[in-house]
matplotlib code that plots the C-alpha trace (Angstrom):
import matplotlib.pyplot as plt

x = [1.9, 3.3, 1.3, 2.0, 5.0, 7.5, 7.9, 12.3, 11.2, 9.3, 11.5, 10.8, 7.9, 10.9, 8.4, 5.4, 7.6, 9.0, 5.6, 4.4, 7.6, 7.0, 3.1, 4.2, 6.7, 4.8, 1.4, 0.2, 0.9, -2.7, -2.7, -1.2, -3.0, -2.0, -2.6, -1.9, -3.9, -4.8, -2.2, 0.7, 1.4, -0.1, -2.0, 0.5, 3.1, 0.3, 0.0, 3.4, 3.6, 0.9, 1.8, 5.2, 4.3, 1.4, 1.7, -1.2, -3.1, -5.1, -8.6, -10.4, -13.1, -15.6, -17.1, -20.7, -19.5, -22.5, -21.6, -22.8, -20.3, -17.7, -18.0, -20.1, -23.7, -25.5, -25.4, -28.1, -28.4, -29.3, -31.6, -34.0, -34.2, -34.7, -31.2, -29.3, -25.5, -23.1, -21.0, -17.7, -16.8, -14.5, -12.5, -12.0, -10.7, -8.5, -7.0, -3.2, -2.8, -3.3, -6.8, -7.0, -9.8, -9.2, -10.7, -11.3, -12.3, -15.2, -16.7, -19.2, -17.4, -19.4, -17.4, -14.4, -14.7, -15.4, -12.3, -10.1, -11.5, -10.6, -7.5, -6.4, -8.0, -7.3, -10.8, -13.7, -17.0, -20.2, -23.5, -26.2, -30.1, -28.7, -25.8, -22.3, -19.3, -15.8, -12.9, -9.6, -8.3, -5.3, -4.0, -2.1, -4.4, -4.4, -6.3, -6.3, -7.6, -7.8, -7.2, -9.0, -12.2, -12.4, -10.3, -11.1, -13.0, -9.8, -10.9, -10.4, -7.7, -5.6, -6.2, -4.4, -0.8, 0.8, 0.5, 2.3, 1.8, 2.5, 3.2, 3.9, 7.6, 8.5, 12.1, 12.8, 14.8, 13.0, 10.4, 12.1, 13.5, 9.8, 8.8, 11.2, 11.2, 7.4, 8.2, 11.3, 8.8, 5.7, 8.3, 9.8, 6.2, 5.6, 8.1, 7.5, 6.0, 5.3, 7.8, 10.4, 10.0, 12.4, 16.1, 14.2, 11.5, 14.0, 15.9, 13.4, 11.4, 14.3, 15.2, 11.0, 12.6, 15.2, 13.3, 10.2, 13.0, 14.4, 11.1, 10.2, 13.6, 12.6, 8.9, 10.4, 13.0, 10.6, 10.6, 14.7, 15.3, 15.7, 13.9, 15.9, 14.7, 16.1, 14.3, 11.1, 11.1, 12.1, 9.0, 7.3, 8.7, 8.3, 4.5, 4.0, 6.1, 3.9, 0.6, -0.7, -3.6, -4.0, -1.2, -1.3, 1.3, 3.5, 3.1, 2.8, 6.4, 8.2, 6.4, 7.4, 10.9, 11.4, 10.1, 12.6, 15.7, 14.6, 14.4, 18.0, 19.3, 20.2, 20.0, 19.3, 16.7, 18.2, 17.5, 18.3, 15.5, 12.8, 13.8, 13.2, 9.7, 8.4, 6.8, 4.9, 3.8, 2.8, 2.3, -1.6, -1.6, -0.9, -3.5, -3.5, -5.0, -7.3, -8.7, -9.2, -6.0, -3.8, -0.5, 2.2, 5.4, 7.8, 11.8, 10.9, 9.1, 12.1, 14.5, 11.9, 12.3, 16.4, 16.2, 14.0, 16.0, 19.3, 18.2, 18.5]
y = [7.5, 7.6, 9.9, 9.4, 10.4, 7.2, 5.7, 6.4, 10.0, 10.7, 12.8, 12.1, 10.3, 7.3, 6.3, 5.9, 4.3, 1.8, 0.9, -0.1, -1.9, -4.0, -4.5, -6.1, -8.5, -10.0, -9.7, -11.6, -7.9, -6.8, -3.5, 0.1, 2.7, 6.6, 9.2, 12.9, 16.2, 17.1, 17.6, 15.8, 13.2, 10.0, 9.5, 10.4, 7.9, 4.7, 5.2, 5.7, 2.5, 0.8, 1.4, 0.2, -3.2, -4.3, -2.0, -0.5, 2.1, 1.6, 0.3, 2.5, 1.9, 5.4, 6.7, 5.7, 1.8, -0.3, -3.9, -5.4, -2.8, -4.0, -8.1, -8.3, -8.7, -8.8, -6.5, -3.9, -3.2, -7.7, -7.4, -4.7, -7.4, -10.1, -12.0, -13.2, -11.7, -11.6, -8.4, -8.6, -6.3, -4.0, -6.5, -9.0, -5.7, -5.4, -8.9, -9.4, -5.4, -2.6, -1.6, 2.0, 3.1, 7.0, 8.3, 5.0, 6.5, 7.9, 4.9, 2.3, 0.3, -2.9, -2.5, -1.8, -5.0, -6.9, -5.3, -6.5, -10.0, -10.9, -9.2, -11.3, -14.1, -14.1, -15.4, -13.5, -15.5, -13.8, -14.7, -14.1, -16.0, -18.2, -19.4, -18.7, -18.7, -18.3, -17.1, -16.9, -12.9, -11.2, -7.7, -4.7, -2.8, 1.1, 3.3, 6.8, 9.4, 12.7, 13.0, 16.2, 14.4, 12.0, 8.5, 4.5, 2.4, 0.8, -2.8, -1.6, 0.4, -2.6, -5.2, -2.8, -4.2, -1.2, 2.6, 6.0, 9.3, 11.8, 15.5, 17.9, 19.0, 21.6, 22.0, 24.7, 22.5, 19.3, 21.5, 22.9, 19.5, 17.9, 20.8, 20.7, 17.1, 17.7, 20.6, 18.8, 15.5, 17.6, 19.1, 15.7, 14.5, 17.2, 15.8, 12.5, 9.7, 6.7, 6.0, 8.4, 8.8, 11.9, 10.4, 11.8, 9.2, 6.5, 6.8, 6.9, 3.7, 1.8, 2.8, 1.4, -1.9, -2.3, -1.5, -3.7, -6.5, -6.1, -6.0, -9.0, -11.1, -10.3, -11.0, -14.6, -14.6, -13.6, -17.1, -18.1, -15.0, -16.6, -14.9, -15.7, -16.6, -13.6, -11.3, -12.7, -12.2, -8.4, -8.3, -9.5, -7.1, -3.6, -4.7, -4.8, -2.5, -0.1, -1.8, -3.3, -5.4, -8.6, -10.7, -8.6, -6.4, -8.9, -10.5, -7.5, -6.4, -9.8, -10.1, -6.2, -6.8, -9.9, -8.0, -5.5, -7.9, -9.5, -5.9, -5.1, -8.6, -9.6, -13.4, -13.1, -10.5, -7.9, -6.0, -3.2, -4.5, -4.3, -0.8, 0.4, -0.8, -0.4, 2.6, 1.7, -1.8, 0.3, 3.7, 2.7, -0.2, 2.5, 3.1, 6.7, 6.3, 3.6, 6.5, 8.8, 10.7, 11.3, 12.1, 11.3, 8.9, 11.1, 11.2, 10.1, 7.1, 6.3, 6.5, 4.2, 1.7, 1.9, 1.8, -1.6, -3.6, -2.8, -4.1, -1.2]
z = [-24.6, -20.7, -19.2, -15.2, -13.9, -13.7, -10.3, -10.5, -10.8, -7.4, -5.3, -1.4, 0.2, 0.9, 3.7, 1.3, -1.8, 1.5, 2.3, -1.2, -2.3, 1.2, 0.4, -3.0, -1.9, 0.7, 0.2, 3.4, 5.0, 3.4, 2.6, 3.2, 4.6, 3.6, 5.5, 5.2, 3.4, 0.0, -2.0, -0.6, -3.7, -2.4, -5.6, -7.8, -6.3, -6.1, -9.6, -11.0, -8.8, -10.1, -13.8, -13.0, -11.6, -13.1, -16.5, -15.7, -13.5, -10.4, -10.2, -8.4, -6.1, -5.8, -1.9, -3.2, -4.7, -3.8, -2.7, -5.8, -7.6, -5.3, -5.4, -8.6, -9.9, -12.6, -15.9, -15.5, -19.4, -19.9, -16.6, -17.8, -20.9, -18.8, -19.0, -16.7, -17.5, -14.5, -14.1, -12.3, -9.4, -9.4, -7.0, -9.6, -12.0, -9.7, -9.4, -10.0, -9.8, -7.5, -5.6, -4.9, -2.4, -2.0, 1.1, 2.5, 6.0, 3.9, 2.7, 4.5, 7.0, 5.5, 2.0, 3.5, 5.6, 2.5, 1.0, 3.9, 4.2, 0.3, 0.7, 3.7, 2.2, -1.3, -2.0, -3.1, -2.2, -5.1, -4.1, -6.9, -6.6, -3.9, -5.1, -4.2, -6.1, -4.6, -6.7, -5.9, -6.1, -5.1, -5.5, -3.6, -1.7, -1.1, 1.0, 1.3, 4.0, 4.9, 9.0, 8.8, 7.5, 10.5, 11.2, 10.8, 13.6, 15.7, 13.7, 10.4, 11.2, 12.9, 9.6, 7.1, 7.3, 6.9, 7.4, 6.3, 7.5, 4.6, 4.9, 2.5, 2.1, 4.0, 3.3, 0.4, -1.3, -1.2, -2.5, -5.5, -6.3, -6.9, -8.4, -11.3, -11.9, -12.4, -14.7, -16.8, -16.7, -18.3, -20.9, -22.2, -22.1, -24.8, -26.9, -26.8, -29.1, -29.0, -31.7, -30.2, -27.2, -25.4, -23.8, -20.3, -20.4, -21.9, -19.0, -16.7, -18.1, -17.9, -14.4, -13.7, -15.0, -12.9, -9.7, -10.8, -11.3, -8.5, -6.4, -8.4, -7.2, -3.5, -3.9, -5.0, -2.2, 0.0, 2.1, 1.5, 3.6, 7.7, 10.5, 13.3, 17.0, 18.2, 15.5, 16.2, 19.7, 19.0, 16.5, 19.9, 22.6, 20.3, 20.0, 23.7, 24.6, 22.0, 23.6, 20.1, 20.9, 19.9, 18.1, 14.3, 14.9, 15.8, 12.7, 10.9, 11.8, 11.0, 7.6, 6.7, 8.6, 6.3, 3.1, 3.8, 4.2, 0.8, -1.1, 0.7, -1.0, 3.1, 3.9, 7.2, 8.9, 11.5, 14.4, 11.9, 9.3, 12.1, 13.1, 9.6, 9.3, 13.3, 12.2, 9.6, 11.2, 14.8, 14.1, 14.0, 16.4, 19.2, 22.1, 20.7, 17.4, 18.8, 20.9, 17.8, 18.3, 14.6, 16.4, 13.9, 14.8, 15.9, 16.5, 20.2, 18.8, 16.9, 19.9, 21.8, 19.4, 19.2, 22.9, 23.0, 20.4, 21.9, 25.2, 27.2]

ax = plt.figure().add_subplot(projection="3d")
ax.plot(x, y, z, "-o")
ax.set_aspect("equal")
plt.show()
């Protein structure tokens, strides 16, 4: 029985749903980070995204994971009888679906290194009585945090790909919108079977299907979509011009800029493409958050970028 909200029912959060769909079709882009308060819907939309894609929730990694819980180690209940039983980490549960770390700016900079490195690398190196093992691992990662509860050292925050600032809705009705789809989705739920399940949920599974097939055609269109000269060097000029150190954000913004162009079915990457994902590929990268700051993107930040890829 469907008990998460479907993905085709989450009313607002476009920037959020955006940054997912992006993280999924080109994974190279290595994670998205969430930020915003309690209460805002960022679990509830990583799940319903989770189940969509991968038919099946989250793994979740805990605050107090201990690095053996995280890369793997041996099975506690076989040691205390003196066998040898490996125990995969919840980084190999996680392969070929969604790893969701909530609170991420809580948990021991050490892990979350770890975490970044197999997700950039794809490989996930287990060292147990002096040997080591590498497997290869790949999944959509998701972090979490609370800006209220203290931010990321500048080095982590720069290797997540992506990042979203979410607020809660403060438009009435935005506000009543979610709050009845939450209502009519917890009525048909009440209804439903798995043998007959309500014409609500129909129609909503088989709106999932169509958006997981159509983020499945760009993932494999990913590389048939052209980044032209001129793109790139925009990619360029909005991370200097937005002081992002080091050469990531560049990257960053071509690989979301080219995600984009393959979910909008475009053959060709635009200026256009670029502006809608500048914000999510530098709204972390800025000298502000580096120095602690949480300001959010804001309308001037949007007009900045307009300004820079029109050449004025």
């Amino acid at each position: 029985m469907i008990q998460i909200l479907p993905y085709s029912l989450i009313v607002g959060q476009e920037s959020l749903k955006l940054a997912l769909e992006l993280a999924y079709i080109a994974p190279r882009i290595g994670g998205v980070l969430i930020s915003g308060q309690r209460g805002t819907g960022k679990s509830t939309a990583v799940r319903a995204f989770a189940q969509m894609m991968f038919d099946r929730l989250p793994v979740t990694l805990p605050i107090n994971a201990t690095e053996d819980r995280v890369v793997g180690g041996w099975e506690l209940s076989k040691l205390m009888l003196g066998k040898l039983e490996p125990k995969i980490g919840l980084l190999e549960e996680a392969n070929k679906g969604l790893l969701y770390v909530d609170e991420v700016n809580l948990l021991d900079d050490h892990i979350v290194n770890i975490i970044l490195d197999v997700t950039s690398t794809g490989v996930l190196v287990v060292q147990r009585e002096g040997q080591s093992e590498e497997k290869a691992v790949s999944f959509t990662l998701v972090g979490t945090m609370n800006p209220e509860e203290g931010g990321l050292r500048p080095q982590l925050l720069d290797r997540f790909g992506l990042m979203v600032s979410v607020e809660a809705e403060t438009k009435t009705k935005n506000r009543i919108a979610i709050l009845q789809t939450v209502i009519d989705f917890d009525e048909a739920l009440s209804e439903h079977s798995e043998k007959s399940p309500s014409s609500y949920i129909r129609a909503a599974i088989s709106k999932n299907r169509k958006y997981q097939a159509a983020l499945e055609d760009a993932k494999e269109n990913f590389y048939n979509v052209e980044l032209t000269k001129e793109v790139v060097e925009s990619c360029t000029t909005l991370a200097q011009e937005f002081k992002a150190e080091g050469n990531r954000g560049d990257y960053m913004i071509a690989l979301a800029a080219r995600a984009y162009a393959a979910r909008e079915k475009a053959e060709v990457v635009s200026k256009q493409h670029v502006k809608a994902v500048a914000r999510l590929a530098l709204q972390h990268r800025r000298p502000e958050m580096k120095q602690g700051h949480q300001e959010a993107w804001s309308e001037v930040d949007d007009e900045r970028v307009e300004k820079i890829l029109s050449g004025d």
